[in-house]
C-alpha positions, -999 to 999 in steps of 0.1 A, spaced: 815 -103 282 808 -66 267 827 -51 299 853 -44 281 832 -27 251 817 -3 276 851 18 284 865 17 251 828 38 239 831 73 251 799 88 244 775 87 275 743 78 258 752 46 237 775 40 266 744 41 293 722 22 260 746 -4 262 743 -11 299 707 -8 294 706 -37 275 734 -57 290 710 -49 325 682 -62 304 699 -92 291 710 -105 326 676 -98 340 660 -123 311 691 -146 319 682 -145 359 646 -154 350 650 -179 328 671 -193 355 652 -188 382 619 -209 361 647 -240 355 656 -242 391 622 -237 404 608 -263 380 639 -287 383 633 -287 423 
């Protein structure tokens, strides 16, 4: 994953914009989960 990515940047704001969107990304991931189970049971 982009762990990794995220120490190697030391500036604080794209580091913190890169988290954002890495939050963002598993929230939309979780979701679209969370529709495949709910419709698959």
């Amino acid at each position: 994953m982009l762990g990794g990515r995220i120490m190697v940047i030391s500036s604080g704001w794209i580091e913190s914009d890169i988290i954002a969107s890495n939050r963002l990304l598993f929230i939309l991931i979780a979701v679209q989960n969370n529709l495949k189970i709910k419709y698959c049971l």
